[in-house]
PASEMI-465705 format. One record per residue: residue number from 1; z, y, x of N, C-alpha, C in turn. Coordinates in pm, 1 decimal, padded with zeros to 6 digits. Each point is the difference from the previous one (the first is absolute). Layout:
# residues N
+-----+----------+----------+----------+----------+----------+----------+----------+----------+----------+
| num |      npz |      npy |      npx |     capz |     capy |     capx |      cpz |      cpy |      cpx |
+-----+----------+----------+----------+----------+----------+----------+----------+----------+----------+
| NUM |        Z |        Y |        X |        Z |        Y |        X |        Z |        Y |        X |
...
+-----+----------+----------+----------+----------+----------+----------+----------+----------+----------+
This chain:
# residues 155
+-----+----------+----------+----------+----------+----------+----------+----------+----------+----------+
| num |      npz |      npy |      npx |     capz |     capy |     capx |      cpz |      cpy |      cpx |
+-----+----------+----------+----------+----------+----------+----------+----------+----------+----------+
|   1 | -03608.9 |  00641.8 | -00106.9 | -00078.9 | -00051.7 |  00108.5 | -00104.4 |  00102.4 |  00042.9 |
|   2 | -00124.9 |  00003.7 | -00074.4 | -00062.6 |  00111.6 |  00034.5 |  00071.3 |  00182.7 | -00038.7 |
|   3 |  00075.3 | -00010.4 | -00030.1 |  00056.8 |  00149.1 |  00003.9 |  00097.1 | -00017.2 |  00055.8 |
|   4 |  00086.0 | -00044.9 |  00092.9 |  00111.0 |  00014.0 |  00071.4 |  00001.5 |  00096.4 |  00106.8 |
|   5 |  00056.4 |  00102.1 |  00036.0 | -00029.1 |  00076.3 |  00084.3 |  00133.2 | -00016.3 |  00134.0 |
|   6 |  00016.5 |  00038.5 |  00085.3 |  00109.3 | -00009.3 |  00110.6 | -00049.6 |  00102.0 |  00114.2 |
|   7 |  00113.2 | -00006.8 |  00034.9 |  00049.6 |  00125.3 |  00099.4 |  00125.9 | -00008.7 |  00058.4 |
|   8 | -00029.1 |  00095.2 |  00139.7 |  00127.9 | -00031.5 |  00133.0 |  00013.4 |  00168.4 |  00008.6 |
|   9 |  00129.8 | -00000.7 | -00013.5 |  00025.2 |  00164.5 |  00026.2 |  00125.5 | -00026.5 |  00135.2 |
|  10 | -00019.8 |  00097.8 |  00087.0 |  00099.0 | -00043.0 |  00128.9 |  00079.0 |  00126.6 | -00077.9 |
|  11 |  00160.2 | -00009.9 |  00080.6 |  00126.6 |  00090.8 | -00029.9 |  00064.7 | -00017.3 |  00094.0 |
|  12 |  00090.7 |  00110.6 |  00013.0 |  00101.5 |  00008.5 |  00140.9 |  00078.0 |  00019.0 | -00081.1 |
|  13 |  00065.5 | -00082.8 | -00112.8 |  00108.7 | -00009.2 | -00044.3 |  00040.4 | -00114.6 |  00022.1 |
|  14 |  00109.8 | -00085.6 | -00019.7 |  00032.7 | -00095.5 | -00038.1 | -00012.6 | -00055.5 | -00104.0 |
|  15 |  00010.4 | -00160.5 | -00019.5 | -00041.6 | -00069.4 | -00106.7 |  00063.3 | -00002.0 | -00091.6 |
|  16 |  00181.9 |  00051.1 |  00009.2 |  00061.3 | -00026.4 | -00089.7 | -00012.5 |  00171.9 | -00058.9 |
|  17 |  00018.2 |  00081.2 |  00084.5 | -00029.7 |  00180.2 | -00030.9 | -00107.6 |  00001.1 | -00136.5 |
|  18 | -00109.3 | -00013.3 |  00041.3 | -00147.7 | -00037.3 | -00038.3 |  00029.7 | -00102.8 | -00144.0 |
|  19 |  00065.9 | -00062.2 | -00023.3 |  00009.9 | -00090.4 | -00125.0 |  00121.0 |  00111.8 | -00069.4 |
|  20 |  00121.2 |  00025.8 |  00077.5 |  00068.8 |  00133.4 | -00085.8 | -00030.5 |  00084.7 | -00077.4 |
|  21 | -00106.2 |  00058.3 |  00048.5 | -00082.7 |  00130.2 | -00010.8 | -00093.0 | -00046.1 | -00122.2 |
|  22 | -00109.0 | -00073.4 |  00015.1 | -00035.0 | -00051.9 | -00108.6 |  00040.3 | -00058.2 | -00110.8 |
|  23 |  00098.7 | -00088.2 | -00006.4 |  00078.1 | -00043.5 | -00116.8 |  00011.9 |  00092.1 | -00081.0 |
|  24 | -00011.4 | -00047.9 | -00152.5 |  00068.4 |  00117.1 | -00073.3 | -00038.7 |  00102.5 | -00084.2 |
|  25 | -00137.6 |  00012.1 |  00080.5 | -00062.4 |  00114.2 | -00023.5 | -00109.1 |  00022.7 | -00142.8 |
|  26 | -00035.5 |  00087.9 | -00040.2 | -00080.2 | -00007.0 | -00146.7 | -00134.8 |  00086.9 |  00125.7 |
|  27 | -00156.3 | -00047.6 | -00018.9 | -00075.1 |  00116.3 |  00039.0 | -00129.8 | -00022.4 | -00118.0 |
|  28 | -00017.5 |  00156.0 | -00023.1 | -00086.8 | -00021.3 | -00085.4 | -00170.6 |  00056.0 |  00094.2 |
|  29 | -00103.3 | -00106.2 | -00032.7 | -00115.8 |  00035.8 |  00032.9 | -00095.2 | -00001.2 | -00047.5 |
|  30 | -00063.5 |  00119.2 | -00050.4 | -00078.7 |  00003.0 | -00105.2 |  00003.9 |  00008.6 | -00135.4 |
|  31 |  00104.1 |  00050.6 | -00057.6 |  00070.1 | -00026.1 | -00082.2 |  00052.6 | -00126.7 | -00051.4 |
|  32 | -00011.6 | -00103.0 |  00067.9 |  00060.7 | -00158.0 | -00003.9 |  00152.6 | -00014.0 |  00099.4 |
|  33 |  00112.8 | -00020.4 | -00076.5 |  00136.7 | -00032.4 |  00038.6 | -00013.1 | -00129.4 |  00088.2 |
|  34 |  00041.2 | -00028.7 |  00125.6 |  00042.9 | -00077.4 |  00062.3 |  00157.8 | -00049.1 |  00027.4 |
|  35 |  00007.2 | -00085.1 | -00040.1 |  00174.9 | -00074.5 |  00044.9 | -00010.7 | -00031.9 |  00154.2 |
|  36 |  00083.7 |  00037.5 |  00069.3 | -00012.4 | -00056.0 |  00134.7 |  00179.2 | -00088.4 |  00015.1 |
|  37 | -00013.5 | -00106.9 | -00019.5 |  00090.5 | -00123.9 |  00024.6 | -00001.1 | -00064.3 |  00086.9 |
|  38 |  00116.4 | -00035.9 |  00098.8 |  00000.7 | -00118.5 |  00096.1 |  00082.2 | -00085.9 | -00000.6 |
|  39 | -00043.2 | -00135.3 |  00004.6 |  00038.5 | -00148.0 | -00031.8 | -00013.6 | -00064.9 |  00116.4 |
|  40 |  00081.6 | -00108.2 |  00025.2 | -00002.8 | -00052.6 |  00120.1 | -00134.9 |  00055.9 |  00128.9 |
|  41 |  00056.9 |  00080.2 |  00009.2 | -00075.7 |  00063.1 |  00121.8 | -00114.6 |  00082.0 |  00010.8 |
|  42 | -00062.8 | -00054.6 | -00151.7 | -00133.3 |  00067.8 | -00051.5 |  00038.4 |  00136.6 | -00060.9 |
|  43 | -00098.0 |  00078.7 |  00029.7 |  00010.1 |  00138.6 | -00099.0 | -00111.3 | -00046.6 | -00090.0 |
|  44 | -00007.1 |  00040.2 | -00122.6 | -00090.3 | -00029.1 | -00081.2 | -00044.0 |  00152.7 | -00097.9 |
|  45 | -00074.7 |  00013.1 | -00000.4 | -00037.9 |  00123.0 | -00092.1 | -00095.2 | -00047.2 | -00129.4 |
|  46 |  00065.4 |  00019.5 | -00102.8 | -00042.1 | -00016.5 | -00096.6 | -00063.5 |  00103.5 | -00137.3 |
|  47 | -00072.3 | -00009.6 | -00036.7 | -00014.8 |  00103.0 | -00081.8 |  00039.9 |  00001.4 | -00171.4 |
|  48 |  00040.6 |  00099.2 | -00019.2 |  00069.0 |  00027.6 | -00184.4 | -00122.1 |  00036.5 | -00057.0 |
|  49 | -00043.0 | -00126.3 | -00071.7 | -00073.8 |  00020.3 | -00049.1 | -00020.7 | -00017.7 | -00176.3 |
|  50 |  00163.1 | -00046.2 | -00037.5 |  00023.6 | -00065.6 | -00115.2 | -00030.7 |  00118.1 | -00129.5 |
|  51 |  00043.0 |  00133.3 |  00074.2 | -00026.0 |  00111.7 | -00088.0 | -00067.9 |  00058.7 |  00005.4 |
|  52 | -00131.6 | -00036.2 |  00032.8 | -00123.1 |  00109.3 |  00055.8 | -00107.4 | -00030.8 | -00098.4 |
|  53 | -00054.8 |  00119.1 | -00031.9 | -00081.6 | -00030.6 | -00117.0 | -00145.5 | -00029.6 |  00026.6 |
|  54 | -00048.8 |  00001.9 |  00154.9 | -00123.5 | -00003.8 |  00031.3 | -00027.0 | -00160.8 |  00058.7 |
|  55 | -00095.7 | -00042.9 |  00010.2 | -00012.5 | -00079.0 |  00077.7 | -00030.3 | -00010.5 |  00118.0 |
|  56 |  00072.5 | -00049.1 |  00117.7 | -00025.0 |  00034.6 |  00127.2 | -00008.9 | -00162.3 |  00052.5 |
|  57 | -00048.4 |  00008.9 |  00152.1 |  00028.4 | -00108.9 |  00069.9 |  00021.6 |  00023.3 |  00118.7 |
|  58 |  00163.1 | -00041.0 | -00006.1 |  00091.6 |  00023.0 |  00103.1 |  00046.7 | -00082.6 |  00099.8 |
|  59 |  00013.2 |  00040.8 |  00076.2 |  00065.1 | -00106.4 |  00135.3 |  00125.0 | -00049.3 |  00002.2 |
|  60 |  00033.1 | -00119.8 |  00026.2 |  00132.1 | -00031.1 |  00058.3 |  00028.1 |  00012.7 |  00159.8 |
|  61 |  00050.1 |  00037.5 |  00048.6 |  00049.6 |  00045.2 |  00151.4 |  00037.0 | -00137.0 |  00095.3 |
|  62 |  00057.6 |  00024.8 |  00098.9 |  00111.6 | -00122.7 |  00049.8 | -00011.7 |  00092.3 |  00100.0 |
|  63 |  00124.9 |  00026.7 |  00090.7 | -00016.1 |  00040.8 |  00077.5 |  00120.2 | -00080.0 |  00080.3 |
|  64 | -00019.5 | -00025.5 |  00128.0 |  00069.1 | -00080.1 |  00104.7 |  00036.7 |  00063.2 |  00150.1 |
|  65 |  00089.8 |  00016.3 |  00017.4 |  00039.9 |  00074.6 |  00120.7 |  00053.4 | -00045.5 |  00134.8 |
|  66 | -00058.5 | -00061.2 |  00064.1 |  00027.7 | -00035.4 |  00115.9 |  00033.8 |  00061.8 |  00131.4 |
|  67 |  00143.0 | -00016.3 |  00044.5 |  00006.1 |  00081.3 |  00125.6 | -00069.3 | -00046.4 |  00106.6 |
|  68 | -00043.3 |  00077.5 |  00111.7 | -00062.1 | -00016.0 |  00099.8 |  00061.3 |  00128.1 |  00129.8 |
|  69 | -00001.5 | -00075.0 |  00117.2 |  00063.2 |  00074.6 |  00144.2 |  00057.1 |  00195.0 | -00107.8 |
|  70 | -00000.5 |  00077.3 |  00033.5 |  00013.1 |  00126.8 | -00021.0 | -00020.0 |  00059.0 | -00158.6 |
|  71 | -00032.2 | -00030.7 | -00091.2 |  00002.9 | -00001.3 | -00143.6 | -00027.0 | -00151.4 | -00076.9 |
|  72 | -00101.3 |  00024.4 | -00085.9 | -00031.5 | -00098.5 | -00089.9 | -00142.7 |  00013.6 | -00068.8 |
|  73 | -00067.2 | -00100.0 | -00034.6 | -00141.1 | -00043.0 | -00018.5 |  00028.1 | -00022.8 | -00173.9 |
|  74 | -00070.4 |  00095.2 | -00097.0 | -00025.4 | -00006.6 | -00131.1 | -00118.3 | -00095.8 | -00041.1 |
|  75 |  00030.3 | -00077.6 | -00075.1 | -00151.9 | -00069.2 | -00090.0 |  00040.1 |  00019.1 | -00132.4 |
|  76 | -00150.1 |  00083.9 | -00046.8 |  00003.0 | -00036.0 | -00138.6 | -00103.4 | -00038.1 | -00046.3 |
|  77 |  00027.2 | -00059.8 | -00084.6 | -00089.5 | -00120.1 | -00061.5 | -00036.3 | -00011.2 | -00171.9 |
|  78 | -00102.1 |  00064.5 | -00044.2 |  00020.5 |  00044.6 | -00150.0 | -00100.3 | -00044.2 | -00074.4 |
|  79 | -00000.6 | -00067.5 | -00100.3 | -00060.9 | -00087.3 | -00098.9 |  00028.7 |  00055.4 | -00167.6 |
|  80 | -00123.9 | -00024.8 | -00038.0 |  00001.0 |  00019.7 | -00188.7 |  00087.3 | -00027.7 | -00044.4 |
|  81 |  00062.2 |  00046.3 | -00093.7 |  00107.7 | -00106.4 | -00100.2 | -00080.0 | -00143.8 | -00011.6 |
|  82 |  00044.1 | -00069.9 | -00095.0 | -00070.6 | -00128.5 | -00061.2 | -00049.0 |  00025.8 | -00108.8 |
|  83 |  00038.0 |  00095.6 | -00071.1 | -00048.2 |  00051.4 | -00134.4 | -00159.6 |  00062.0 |  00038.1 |
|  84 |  00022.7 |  00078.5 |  00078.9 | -00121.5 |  00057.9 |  00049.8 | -00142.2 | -00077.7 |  00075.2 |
|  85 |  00033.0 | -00077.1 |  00036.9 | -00056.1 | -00080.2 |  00107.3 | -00102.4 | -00096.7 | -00062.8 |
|  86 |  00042.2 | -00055.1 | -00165.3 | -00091.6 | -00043.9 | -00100.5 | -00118.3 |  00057.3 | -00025.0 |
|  87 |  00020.2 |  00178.5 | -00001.9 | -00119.1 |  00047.6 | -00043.3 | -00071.7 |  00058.2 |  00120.8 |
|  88 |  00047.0 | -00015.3 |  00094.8 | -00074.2 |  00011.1 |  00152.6 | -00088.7 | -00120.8 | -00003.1 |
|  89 |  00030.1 | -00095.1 |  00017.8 | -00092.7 | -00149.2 | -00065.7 | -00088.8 |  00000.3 | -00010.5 |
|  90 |  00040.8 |  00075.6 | -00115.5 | -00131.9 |  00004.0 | -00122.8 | -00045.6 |  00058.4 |  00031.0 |
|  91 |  00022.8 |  00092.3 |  00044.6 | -00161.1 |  00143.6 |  00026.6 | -00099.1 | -00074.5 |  00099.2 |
|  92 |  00103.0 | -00062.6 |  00155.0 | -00086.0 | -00042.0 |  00046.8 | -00084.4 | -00162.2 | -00017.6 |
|  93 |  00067.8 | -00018.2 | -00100.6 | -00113.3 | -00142.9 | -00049.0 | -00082.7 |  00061.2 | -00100.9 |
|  94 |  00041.5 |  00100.9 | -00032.7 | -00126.1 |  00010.3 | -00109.2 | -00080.7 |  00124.1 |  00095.2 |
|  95 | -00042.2 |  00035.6 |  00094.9 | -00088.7 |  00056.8 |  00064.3 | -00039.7 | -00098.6 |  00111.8 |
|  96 |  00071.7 | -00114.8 |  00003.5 | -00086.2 | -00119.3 |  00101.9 | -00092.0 | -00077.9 | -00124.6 |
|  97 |  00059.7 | -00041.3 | -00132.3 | -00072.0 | -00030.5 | -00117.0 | -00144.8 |  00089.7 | -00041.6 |
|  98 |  00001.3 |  00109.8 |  00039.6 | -00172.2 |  00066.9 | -00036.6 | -00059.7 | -00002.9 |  00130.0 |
|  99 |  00089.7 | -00018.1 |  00149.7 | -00090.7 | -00027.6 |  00099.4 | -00111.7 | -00133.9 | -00031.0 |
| 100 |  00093.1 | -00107.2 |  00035.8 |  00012.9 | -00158.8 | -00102.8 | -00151.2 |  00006.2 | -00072.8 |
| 101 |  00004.0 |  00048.8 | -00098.0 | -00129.5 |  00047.1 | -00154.7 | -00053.1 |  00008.6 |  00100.6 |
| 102 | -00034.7 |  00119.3 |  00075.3 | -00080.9 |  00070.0 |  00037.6 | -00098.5 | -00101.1 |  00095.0 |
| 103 |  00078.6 | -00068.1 |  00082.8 | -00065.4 | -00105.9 |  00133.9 | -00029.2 | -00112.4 | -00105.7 |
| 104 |  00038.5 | -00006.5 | -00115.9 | -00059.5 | -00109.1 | -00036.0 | -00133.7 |  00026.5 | -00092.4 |
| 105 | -00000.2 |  00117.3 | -00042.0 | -00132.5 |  00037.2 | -00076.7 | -00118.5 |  00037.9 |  00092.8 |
| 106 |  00074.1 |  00030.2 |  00110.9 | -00163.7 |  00012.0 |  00151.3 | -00021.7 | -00118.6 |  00008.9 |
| 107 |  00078.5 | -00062.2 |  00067.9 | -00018.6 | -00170.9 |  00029.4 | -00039.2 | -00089.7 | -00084.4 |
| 108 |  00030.8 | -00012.9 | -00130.1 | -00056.1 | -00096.3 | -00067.9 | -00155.0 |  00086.9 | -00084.1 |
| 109 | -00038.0 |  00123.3 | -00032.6 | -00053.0 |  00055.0 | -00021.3 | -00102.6 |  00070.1 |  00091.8 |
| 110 | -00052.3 | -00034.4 |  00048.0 | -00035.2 |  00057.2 |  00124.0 | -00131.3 |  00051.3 | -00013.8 |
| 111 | -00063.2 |  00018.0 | -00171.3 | -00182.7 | -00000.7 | -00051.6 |  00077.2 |  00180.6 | -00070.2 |
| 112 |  00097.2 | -00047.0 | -00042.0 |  00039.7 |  00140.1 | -00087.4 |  00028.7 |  00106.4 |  00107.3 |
| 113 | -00001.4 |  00146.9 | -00061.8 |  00040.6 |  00091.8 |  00045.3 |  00135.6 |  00023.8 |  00076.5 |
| 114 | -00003.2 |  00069.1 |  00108.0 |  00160.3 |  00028.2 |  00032.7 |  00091.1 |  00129.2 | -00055.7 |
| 115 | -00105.4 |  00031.0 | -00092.7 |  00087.8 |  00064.1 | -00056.1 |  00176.0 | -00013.8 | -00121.6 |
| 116 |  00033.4 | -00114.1 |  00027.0 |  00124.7 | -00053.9 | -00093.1 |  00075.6 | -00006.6 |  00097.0 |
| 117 | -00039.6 | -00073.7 |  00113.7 |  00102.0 | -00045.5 |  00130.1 |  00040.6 |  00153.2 |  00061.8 |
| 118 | -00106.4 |  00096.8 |  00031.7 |  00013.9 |  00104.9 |  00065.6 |  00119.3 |  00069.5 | -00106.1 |
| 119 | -00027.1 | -00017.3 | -00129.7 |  00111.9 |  00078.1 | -00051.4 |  00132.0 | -00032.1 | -00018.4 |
| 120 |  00018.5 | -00142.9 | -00002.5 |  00112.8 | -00053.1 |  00001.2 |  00062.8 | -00004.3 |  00161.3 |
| 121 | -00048.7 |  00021.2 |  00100.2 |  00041.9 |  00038.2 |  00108.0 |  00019.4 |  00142.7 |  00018.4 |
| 122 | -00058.7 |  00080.5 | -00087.4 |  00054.4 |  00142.8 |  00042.7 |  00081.3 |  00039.6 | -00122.5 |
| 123 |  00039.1 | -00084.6 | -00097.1 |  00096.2 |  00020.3 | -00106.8 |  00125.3 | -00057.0 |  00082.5 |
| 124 | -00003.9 | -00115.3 |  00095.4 |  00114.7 | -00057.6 |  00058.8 |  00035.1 |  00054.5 |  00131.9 |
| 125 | -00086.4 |  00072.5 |  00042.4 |  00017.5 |  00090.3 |  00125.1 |  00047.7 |  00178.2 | -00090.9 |
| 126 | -00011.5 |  00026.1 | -00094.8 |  00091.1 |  00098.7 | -00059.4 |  00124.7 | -00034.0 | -00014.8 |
| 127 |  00015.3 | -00098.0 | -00049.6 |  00133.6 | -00025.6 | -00066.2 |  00095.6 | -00071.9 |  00124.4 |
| 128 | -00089.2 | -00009.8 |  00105.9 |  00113.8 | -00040.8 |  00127.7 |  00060.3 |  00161.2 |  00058.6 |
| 129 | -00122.1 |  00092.3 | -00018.2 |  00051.5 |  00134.9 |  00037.1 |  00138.7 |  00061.9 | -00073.8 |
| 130 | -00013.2 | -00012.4 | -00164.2 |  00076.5 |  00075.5 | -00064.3 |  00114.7 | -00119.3 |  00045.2 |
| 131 |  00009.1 | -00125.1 | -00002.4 |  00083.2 | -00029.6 |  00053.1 |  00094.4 |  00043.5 |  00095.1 |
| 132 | -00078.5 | -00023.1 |  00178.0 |  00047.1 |  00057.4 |  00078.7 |  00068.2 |  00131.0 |  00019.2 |
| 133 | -00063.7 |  00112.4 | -00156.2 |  00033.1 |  00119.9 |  00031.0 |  00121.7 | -00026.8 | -00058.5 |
| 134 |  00016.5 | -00021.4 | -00118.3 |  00139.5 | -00022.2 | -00098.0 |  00102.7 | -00012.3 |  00075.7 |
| 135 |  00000.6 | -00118.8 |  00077.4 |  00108.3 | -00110.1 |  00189.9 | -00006.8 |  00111.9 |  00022.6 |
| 136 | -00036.4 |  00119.5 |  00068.9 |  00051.1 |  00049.8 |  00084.8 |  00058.2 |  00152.7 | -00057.5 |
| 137 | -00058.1 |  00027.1 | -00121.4 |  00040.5 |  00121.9 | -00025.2 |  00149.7 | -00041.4 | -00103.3 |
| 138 |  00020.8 | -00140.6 |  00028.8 |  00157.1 | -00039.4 | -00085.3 |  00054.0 | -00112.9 |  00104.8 |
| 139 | -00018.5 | -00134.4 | -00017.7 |  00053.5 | -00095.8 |  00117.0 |  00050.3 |  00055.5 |  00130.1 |
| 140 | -00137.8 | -00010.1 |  00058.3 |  00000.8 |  00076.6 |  00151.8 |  00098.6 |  00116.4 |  00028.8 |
| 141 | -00019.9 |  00113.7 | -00084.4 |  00071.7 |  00095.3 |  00021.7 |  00088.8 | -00001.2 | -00014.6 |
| 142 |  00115.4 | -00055.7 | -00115.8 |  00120.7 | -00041.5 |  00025.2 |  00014.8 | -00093.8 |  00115.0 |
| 143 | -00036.0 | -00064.6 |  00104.1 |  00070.1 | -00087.4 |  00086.6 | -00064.3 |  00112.0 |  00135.1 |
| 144 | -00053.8 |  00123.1 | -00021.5 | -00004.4 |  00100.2 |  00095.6 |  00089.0 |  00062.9 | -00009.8 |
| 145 |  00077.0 |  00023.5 | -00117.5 |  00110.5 |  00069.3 | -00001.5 |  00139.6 | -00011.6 |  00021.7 |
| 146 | -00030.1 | -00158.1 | -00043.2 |  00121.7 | -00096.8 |  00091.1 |  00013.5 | -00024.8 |  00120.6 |
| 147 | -00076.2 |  00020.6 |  00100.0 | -00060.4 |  00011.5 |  00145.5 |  00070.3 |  00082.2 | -00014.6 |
| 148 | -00015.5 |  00145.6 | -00011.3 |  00007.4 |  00157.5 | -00017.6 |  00164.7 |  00007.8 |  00026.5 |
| 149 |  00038.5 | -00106.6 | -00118.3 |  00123.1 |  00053.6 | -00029.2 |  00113.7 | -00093.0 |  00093.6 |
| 150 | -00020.8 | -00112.6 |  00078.4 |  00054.9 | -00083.8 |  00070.7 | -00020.0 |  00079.0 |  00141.2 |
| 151 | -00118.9 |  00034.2 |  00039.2 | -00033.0 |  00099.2 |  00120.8 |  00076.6 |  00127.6 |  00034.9 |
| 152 |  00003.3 |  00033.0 | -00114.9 |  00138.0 |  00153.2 | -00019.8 |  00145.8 | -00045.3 |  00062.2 |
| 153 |  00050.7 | -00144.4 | -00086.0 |  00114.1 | -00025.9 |  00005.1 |  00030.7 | -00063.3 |  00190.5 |
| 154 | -00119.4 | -00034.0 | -00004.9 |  00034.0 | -00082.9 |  00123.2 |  00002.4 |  00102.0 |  00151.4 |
| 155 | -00010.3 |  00101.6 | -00040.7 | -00020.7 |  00083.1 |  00131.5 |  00123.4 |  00082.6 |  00007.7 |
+-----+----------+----------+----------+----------+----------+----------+----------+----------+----------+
């Protein structure tokens, strides 16, 4: 839900060309193996992740190809595994959980210092950063590269 990402790539191929071409294919990005499979109509890109010794958090793909007048209109549409998506959760309930503390130790406390609240807001405003940085220098960037690599094929 909150990490779902999507995208429209136009092509002057055809819809069935364009699903050919893609089928089939292995691409690796980032050093992470992608399966690229298509099932009733869907391309799906999946990632091999059964033998990888790191922990990553990877995208699932969908990609849908619709013809339109003179080529065809790409969507892809790419979401966490489910495995992954647990500890996405958590990070962000437990950095809404020290916001939480924080509004409640101003508010009900309001004779004491702000110094507890101020820190638990800039302990939860760090840890939304290293967050955000983590998403994009792993999540994000694999579903840029899947862009990358659907954009290649489709032209």
């Amino acid at each position: 839900m909150f990490f779902n990402c999507s995208s429209t790539i136009s092509s002057k191929l055809s819809a069935k060309e364009l699903n050919n071409k893609l089928a089939g294919q292995k691409v690796e990005i980032k050093g992470l193996e992608f399966d690229v499979k298509s099932s009733d109509g869907i391309i799906k890109l999946i990632p091999l992740t059964e033998n990888d010794a790191t922990s990553r958090i990877a995208p699932i793909s969908h990609v849908v190809i619709e013809s339109n007048g003179d080529g065809s209109k790409v969507c892809v549409r790419s979401k966490p595994r489910r495995l992954d998506l647990g500890g996405l959760y958590l990070v962000v309930g437990a950095i809404l959980l020290l916001l939480g503390i924080a509004i409640y130790l101003y508010i009900a406390y309001p004779e004491r210092t702000l110094e507890t609240p101020m820190i638990l807001v800039i302990a939860s405003f760090l840890a939304f950063l290293i967050f955000r940085i983590r998403l994009h220098t792993g999540y994000y960037s694999y579903i840029g590269g899947i862009r990358k690599f659907i954009r290649e094929n489709a032209n």
